[in-house]
C-alpha positions, 0 to 999 in steps of 0.5 A: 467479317475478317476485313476493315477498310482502312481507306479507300484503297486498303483494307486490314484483314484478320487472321485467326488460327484455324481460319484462312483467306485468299488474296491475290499475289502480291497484294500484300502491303504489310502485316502483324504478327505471325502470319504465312503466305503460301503460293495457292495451287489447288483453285481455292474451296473449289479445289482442282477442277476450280483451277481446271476450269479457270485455266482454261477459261484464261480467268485464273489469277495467281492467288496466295493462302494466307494463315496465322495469326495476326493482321495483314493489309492488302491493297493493289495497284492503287485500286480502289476497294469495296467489301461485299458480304456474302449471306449464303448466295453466289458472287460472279466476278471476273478474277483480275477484281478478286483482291482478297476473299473468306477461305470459308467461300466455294470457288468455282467458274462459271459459263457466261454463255449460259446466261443469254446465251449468244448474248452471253457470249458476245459480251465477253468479246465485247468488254473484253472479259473473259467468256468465263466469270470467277463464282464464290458462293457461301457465307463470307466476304470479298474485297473486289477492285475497281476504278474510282470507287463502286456503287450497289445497284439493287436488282428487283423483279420488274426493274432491271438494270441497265450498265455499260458493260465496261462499268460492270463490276460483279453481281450477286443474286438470281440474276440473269444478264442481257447484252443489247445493242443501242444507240447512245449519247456517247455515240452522238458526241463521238465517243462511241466505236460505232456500235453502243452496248447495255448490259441489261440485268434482271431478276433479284440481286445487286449488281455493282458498278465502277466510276469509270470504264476502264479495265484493271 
């Protein structure tokens, strides 16, 4: 695993020759030794139609290839950051959370209609993500951000799980997600918009969720 956390709101990671990683631009806060950034064009491991897709899904995010050999910290906006490790399954995320990720991982974009279909489709207009979500697939880590910190929800079969959309972070697994309509506590103490949502998730997996819901 290239990255260390260094705190809450910084990781350290390591860059060996040979090897390299992605981070978003300007996440950048310091580094050792001799390390270069270069401006990344081509949409990661997943290469061109990576980018073509996320450009026209509106997902893409300015990333930057990172190689060397030394050390860099990253951290952005005062964020704060969580690890996940990848062992050989995918990871969707919107791409405003990537901060920095293995140059080993496959990148590609992913339809969130075809999962739930319709319903698919109306979270993104609910949450305001995009209809398209970032994937990263293979063995490797990523360093997402979020607001007020994560928690790992694991994901079984018969026990779903069950978020308010603005608190969706990422998930990873066989996982299919459904947004449902109810009525809830926030709603009755007026908070709500008048209509309340739950993201229902099911399958096998984790899904992680921030302490608060607020977008990046």
């Amino acid at each position: 695993m290239p990255f260390r956390e260094i705190n809450s709101k910084m990781i350290e990671a390591t860059v060996i020759p040979g090897q390299r990683l992605f981070s978003q631009r300007g996440a950048m806060l310091a580094y050792r030794g001799d390390v270069t950034f270069t401006p990344n064009i081509t949409g990661g491991q997943g290469g061109l139609m990576s980018m073509i897709g996320r450009r026209v899904a509106g997902e893409a995010t300015p990333l930057m290839t990172v190689e060397g050999n030394g050390t860099v910290m990253f951290g952005h906006g005062g964020h704060h950051i969580q690890v996940i490790a990848l062992t050989g399954d995918t990871l969707y995320v919107e791409a405003d959370r990537l901060l920095a990720f293995d140059g080993t991982l496959e990148q590609g974009t992913m339809f969130m209609g075809s999962q739930g279909g319709v319903m698919g489709m109306v979270r993104g207009q609910v949450t305001g993500q995009g209809l398209f979500t970032t994937t990263l697939k293979g063995h490797g880590s990523v360093a997402v951000m979020a607001h007020g910190g994560v928690i790992e929800l694991p994901i079984s079969p018969g026990r779903p799980v069950h978020v308010d959309p603005q608190a969706y972070v990422a998930h990873h697994g066989d996982v299919r997600n459904q947004l449902s309509a109810a009525l809830g506590w926030r709603d009755m103490v007026g908070r709500g918009s008048g209509e309340a949502f739950q993201l229902e998730l099911s399958g096998s997996g984790a899904v992680y969720v921030q302490a608060s819901e607020e977008k990046l």
